[in-house]
C-alpha positions in Angstrom: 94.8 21.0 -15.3 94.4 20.2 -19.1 95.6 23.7 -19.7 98.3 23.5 -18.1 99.3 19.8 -19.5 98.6 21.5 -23.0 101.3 24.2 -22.0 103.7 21.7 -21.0 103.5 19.7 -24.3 103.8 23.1 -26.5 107.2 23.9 -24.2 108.2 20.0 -24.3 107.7 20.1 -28.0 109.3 24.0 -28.2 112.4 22.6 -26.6 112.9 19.8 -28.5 112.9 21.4 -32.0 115.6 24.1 -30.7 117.6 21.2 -29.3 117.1 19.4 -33.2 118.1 22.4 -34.8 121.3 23.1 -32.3 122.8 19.5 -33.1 122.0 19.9 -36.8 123.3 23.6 -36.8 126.5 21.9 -34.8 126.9 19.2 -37.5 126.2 21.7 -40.2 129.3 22.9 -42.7 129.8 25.2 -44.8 131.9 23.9 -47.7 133.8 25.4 -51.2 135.4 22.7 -53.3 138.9 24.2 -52.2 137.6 23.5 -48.9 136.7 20.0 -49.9 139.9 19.5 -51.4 142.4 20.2 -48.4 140.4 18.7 -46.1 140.0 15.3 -48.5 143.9 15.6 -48.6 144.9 15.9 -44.8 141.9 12.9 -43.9 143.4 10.7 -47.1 144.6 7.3 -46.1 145.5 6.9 -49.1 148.3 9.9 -49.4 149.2 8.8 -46.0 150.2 5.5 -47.3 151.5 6.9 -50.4 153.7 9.5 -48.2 154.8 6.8 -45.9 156.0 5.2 -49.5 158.3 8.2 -49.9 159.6 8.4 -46.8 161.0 4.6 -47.1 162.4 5.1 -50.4 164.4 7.8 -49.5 165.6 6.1 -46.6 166.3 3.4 -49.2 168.2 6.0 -51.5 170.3 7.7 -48.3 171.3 3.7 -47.5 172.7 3.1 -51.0 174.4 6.5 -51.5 176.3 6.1 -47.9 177.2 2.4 -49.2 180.4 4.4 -51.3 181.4 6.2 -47.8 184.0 4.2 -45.6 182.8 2.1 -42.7 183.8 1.8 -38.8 183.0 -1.5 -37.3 184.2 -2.1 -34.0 184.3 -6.1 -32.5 184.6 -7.1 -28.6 185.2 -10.7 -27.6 185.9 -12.2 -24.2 187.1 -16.1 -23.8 187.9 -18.7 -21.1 190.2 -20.9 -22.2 191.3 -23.7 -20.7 193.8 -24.6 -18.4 197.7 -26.0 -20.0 201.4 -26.0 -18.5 203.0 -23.1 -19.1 206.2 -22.7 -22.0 209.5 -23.2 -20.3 212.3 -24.4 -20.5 214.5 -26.7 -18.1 218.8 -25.5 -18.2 220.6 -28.3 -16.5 222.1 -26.4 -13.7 218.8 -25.1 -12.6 217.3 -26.5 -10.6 213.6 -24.7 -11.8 212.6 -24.4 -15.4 212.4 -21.0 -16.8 208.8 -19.9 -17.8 209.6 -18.3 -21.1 205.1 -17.6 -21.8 203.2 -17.7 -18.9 199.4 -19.7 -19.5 196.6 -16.6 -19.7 193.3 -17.9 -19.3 191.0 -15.1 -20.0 191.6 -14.3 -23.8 190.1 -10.2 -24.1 189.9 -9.1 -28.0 189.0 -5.3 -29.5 189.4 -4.5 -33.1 188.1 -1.4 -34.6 188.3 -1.7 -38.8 188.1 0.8 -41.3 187.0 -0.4 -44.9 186.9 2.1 -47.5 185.5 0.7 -51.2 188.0 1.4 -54.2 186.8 0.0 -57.2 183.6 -2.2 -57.3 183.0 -2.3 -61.1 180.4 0.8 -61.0 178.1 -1.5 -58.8 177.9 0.8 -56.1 177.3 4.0 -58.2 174.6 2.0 -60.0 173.0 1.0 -56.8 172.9 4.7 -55.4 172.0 6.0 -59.0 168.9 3.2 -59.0 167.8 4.3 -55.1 167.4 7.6 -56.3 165.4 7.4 -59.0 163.1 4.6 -56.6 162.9 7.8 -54.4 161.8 10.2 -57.4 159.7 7.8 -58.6 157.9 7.7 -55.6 157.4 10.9 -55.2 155.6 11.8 -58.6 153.5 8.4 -57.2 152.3 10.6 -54.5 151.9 13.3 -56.5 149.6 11.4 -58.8 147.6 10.2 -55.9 147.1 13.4 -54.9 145.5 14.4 -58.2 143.2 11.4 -58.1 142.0 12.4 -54.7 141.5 15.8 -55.8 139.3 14.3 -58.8 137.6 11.9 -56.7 136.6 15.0 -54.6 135.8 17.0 -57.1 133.6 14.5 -59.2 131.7 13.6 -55.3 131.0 17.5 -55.1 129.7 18.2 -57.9 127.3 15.2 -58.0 126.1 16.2 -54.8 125.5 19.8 -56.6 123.7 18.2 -59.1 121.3 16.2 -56.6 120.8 19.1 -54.4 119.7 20.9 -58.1 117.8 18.2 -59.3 116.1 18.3 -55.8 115.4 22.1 -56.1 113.6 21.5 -59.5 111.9 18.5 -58.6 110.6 21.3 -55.4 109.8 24.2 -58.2 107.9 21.6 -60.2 105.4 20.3 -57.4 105.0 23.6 -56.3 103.8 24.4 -60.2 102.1 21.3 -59.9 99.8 21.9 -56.6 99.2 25.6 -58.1 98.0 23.9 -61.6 95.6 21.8 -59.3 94.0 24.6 -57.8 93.8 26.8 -61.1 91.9 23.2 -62.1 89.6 23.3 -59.3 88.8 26.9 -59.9 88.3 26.1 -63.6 86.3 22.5 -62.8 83.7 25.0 -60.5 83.2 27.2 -63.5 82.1 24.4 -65.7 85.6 25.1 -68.3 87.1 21.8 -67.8 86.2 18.1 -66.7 86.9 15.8 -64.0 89.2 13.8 -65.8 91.4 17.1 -66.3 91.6 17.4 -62.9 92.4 13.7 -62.0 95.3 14.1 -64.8 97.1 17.1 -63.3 96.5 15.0 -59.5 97.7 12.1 -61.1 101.3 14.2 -62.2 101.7 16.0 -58.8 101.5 12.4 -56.9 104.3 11.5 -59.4 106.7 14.6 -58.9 106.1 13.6 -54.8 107.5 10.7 -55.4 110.5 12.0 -57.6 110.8 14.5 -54.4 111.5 11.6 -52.3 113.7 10.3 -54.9 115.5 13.2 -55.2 115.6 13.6 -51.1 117.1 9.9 -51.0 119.7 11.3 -53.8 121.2 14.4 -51.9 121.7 12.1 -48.6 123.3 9.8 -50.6 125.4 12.0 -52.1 126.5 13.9 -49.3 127.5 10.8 -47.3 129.5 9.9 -50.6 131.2 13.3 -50.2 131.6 13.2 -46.8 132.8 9.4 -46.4 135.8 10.6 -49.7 137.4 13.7 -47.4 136.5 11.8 -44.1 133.9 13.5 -42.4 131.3 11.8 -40.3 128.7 10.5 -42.7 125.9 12.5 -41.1 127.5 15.9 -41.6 125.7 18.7 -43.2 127.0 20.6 -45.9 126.0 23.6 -47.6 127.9 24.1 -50.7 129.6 27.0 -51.2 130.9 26.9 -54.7 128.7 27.0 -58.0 129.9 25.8 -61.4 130.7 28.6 -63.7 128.8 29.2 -67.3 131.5 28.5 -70.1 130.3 32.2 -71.2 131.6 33.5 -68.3 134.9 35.9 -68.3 137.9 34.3 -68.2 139.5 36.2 -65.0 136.3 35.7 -63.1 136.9 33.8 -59.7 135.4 30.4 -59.9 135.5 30.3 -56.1 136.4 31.9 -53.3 139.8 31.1 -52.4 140.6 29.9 -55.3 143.1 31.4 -57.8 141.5 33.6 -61.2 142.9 31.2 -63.1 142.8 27.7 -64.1 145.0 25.4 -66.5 142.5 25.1 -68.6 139.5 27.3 -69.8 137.4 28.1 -72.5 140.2 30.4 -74.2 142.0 27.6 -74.3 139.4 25.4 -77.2 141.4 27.4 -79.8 144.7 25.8 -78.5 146.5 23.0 -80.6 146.0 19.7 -79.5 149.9 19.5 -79.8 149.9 22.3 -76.8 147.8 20.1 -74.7 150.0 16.9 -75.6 153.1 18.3 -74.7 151.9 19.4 -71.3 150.6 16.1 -70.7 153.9 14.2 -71.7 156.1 16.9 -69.7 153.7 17.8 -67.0 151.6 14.0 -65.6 153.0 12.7 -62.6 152.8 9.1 -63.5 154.3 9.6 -66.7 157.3 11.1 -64.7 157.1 8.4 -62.5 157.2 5.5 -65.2 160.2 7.3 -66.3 162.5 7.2 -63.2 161.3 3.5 -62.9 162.8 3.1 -66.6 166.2 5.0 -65.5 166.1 3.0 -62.1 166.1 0.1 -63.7 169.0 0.7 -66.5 170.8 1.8 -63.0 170.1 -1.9 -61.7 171.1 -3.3 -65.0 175.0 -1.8 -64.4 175.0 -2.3 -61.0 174.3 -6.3 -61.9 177.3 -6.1 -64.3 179.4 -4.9 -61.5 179.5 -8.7 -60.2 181.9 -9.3 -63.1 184.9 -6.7 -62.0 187.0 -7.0 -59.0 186.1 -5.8 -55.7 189.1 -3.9 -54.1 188.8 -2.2 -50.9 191.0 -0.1 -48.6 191.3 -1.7 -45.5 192.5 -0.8 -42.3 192.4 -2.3 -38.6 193.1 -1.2 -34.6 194.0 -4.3 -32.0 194.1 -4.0 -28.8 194.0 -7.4 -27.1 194.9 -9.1 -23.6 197.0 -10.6 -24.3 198.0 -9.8 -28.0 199.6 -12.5 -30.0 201.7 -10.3 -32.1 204.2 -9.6 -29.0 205.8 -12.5 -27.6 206.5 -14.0 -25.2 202.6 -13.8 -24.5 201.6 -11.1 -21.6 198.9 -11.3 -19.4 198.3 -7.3 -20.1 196.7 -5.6 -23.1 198.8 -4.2 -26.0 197.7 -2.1 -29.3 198.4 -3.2 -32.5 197.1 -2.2 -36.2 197.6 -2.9 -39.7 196.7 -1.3 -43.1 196.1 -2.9 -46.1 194.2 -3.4 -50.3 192.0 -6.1 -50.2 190.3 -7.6 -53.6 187.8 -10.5 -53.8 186.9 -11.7 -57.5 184.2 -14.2 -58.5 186.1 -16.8 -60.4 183.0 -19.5 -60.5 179.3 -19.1 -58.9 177.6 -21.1 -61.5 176.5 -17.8 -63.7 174.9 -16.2 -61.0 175.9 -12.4 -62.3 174.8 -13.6 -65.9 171.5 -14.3 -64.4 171.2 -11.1 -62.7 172.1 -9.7 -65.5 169.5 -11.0 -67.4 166.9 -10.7 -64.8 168.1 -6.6 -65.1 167.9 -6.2 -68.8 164.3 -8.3 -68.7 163.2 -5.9 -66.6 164.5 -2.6 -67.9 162.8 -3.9 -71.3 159.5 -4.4 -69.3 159.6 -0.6 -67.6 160.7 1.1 -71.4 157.7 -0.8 -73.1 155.1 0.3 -70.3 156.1 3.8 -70.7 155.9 3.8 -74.2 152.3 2.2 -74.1 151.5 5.3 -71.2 152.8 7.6 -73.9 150.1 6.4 -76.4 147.5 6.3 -73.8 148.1 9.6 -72.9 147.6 11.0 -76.4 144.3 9.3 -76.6 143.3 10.6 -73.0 144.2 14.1 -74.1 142.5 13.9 -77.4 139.5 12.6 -75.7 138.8 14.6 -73.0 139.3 17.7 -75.1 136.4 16.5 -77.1 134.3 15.8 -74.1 135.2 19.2 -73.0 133.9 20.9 -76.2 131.1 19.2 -76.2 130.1 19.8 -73.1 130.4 23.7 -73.6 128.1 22.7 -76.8 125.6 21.2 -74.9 125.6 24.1 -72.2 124.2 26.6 -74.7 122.1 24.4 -76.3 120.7 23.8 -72.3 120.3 27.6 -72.2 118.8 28.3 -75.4 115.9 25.1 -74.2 115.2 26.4 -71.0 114.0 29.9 -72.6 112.0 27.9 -74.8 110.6 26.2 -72.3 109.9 29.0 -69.5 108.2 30.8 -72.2 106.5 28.0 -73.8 104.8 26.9 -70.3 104.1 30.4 -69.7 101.7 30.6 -72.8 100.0 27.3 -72.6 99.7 28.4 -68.3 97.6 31.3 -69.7 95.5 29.5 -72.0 94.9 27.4 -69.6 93.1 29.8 -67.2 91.5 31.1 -69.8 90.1 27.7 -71.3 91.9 27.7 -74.3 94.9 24.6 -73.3 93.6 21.3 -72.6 95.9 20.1 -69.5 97.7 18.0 -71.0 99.2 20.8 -72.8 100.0 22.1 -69.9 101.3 19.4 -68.0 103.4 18.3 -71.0 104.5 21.8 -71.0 105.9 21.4 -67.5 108.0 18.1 -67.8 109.3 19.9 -70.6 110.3 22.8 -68.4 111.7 20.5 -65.7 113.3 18.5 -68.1 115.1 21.7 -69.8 116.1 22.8 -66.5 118.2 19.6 -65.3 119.1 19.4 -68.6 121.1 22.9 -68.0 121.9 21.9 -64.5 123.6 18.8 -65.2 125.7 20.0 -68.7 127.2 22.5 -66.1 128.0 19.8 -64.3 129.9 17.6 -66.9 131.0 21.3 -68.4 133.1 21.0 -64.9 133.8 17.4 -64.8 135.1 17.5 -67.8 137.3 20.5 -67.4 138.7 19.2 -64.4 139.3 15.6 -65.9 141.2 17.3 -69.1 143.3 19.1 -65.9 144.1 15.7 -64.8 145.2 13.9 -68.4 147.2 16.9 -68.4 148.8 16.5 -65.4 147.5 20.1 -64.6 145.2 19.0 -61.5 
């Protein structure tokens, strides 16, 4: 009976981890940054709201251009009116008065009209010329918010990279750790080293345990980060797929897969002018572009206010048919078609300077729009100029990393052999391997804002 109890646990317990591993395994993805990318893109509110923004303005921009096409309004009416004598006339030998227009009681009225704008002092044309650069402007809006999301994603995958590194050294280093401690045992038995050596190399592995869990809590926190920018369930697993790229490495070399050879910028491009890199940005950023149509949208606006002060004159045109219709008399009880074509104008003699004031309003703002892109000019130079630096020295501080980590691999391999042998105290040793683990993340994470970096000089440059 127990052994069959036993039997039942083991398959309970058998059962349950395959069941754990099939729902992990099911919520388990494997992801490139590409990957990432699109799938951040089509889950974006964000570029749903932004696209939703284009869409409206231009609708806005097809309303104002069809404002210069003629119009068709058509106009029913029905009345009752109520009841008078009749027009007539009484001849003296008659003995009945002639009805000359009988009374009609039900009034029926149809017009169709046809209006067709002449002249309108350019106010149409700057209306239309205004909605279309609202549309454009829009559109490099969305654009723009597409490179931030890239960047957002981008930035999230790499830090999770970085945790999921740091947690791999932090692994590597207790393993070291746990294998010092038994060397220290072995050595402590054969008299070479004291207690207190071995309390000292205990004392460091129960410290890099609890950086393990440190660095545990970091890659879950990371991951939900990732997964909550590109909208993924929070508890999804992902295996990253992509790995940051050396700055040694060849230019042409794939950085990922599915992803072009090629980037806007790479390390052939240090020995490029700054001017380069300037005039890309200035030509190239999307909310540069888009501050521009806002500045042109705006001088539109600023003529289509000065419109107010010309004449209006229209074309006009109109299609009765009306039971009865007062144009034939005597009035009949039937319906009858009329029309009549015609030039109307309407001119604002006095409204208190209302177009003066729109006027105004127009200029304030166009003056606004031109001095905001003029400060985003500036700012762009200094983002440029800046994140080429960061950039450089990011590459700088990746050989450096490299050049340290050799240092340090071969540094704790000596003192690791003294050790054994007696001649390293262990706190040689143990300093040895913070310095190792220290070297290491060092490396890890100037690959890291190697990448960051490159992709944030893409972005200033509008390149992303």
């Amino acid at each position: 009976m127990n052994g069959g109890t036993k039997t039942a646990t083991r398959l309970a317990v058998l059962v349950f981890f395959i069941l754990t591993n099939q729902v992990l395994a099911q919520n388990s993805v494997i992801l490139s940054l590409p990957d990432a990318i699109r799938i951040g893109q089509e889950n974006s509110r964000a570029l749903k709201i932004s696209s939703a923004k284009v869409d409206a303005a231009q609708a806005k921009e097809s309303e104002a251009s069809v404002q210069r096409l003629p119009s068709l309004k058509l106009a029913a009416s029905y009345q009752r009116l109520s009841d008078v004598d009749p027009f007539q006339v009484s001849v003296p030998f008659l003995p009945q008065p002639i009805v000359i227009a009988p009374t009609v009681l039900n009034n029926y009225a149809t017009r169709v009209s046809l209006q067709q704008p002449l002249f309108t002092g350019f106010k149409l044309e700057g209306n239309a010329r205004a909605a279309e650069y609202a549309a454009r402007a829009a559109e490099f809006d969305n654009k723009n918010e597409t490179s931030d999301i890239t960047f957002s994603i981008t930035v999230a995958y790499w830090t999770l990279y970085q945790t999921i590194e740091v947690k791999r050294l932090v692994d590597e280093n207790v393993v070291r750790l746990e294998t010092n401690e038994q060397d220290t045992k072995n050595l402590l038995n054969a008299g070479l080293v004291t207690r207190n050596d071995l309390l000292k190399v205990q004392l460091q592995l129960n410290n890099a345990r609890l950086a393990q869990i440190d660095a545990r809590n970091d890659v879950e926190l990371a991951m939900m980060n990732l997964n909550n920018i590109i909208g993924q369930p929070l508890e999804t697993q992902i295996q990253l797929a992509s790995k940051p790229w050396p700055p040694a490495e060849p230019e042409n070399m794939p950085r990922f897969p599915g992803e072009p050879d090629s980037k806007p910028f790479r390390e052939g491009d240090d020995a490029r002018s700054t001017s380069d890199l300037l005039n890309r940005a200035l030509s190239s950023r999307a909310d540069l572009q888009a501050m521009q149509s806002r500045v042109e949208a705006a001088r539109a606006a600023v003529s289509a206010a000065q419109g107010n002060w010309w004449p209006q004159i229209f074309l006009t045109g109109n299609y009765y048919y009306n039971r009865p219709n007062q144009r034939y008399q005597p009035t009949r009880d039937e319906f009858k078609g009329t029309w009549d074509v015609g030039v109307q104008m309407q001119l604002d003699l006095w409204n208190w300077g209302t177009t003066a004031h729109q006027t105004d309003q127009a200029r304030a703002l166009l003056q606004q729009q031109e001095l905001m892109y003029d400060q985003m000019k500036e700012n762009v130079t200094l983002d440029v100029r800046r994140q080429l630096l960061a950039v450089l020295r990011a590459k700088e501080k990746v050989q450096v990393a490299m050049l340290a980590i050799e240092q340090a691999e071969e540094n704790q391999r000596t003192l690791n052999d003294k050790y054994k042998r007696g001649l390293a105290t262990s706190t040689d040793l143990l300093d040895a391997n913070v310095t190792l683990l220290q070297a290491k993340t060092n490396y890890s994470g100037s690959l890291i804002e190697h990448e960051i970096a490159r992709t944030r000089l893409d972005r200033v440059t509008g390149s992303l």
